[in-house]
C-alpha positions in Angstrom: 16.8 -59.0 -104.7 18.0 -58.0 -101.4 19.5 -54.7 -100.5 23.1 -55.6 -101.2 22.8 -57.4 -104.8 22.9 -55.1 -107.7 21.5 -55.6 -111.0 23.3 -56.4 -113.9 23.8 -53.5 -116.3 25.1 -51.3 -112.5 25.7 -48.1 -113.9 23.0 -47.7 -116.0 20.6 -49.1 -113.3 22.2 -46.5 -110.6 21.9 -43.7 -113.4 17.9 -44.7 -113.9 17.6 -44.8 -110.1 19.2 -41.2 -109.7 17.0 -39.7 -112.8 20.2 -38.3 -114.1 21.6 -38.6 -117.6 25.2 -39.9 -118.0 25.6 -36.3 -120.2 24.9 -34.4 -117.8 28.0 -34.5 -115.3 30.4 -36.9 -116.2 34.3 -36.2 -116.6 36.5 -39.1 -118.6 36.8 -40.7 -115.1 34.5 -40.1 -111.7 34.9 -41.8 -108.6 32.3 -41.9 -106.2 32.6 -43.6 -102.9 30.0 -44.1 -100.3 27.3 -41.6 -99.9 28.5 -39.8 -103.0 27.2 -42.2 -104.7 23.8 -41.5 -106.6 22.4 -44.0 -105.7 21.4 -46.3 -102.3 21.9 -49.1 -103.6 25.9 -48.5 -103.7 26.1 -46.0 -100.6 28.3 -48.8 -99.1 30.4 -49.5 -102.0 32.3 -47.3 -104.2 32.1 -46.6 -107.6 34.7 -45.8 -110.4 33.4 -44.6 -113.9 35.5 -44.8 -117.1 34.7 -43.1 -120.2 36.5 -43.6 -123.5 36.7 -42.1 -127.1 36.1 -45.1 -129.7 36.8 -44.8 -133.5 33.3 -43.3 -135.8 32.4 -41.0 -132.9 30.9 -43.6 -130.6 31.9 -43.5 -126.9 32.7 -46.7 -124.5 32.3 -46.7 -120.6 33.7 -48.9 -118.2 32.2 -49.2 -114.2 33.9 -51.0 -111.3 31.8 -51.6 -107.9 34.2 -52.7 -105.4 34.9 -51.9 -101.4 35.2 -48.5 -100.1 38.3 -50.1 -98.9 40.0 -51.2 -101.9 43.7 -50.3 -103.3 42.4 -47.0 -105.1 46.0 -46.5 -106.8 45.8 -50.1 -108.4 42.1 -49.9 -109.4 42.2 -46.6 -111.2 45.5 -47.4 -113.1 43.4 -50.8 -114.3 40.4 -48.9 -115.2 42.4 -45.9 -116.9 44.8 -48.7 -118.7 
């Protein structure tokens, strides 16, 4: 896999990279972009994190890895929607 690729499952992968727990510091929605990332393997990309209340107590997530230039406005209202 070269540098640039990243694995299927990206969120999760960057969170076992990082040795952090998605508990630990996660809002409903984080963006990270470039070296905020936790991870190397995104430090050129950035990173918008979704989490959402589902019915019986169980919790969804939603991740988008796009360019540090992308239309930030458009992306967050998709991910939010």
């Amino acid at each position: 896999m070269s540098k640039k690729e990243i694995p299927y499952g990206t969120f999760q992968s960057i969170l076992l990279h990082s040795g952090l727990k998605e508990s630990e510091f996660f809002e409903d929605l984080n963006i990270f972009i470039g070296n905020e990332n936790l991870s190397s393997l995104v430090r050129d990309e950035t990173v918008i994190y979704a989490k959402y209340s589902l019915p019986h107590n169980f919790t969804g997530s939603l991740t988008m890895v796009g360019p540090i230039r992308m239309d930030y406005e458009k992306n967050i209202s998709l991910i939010k929607y």
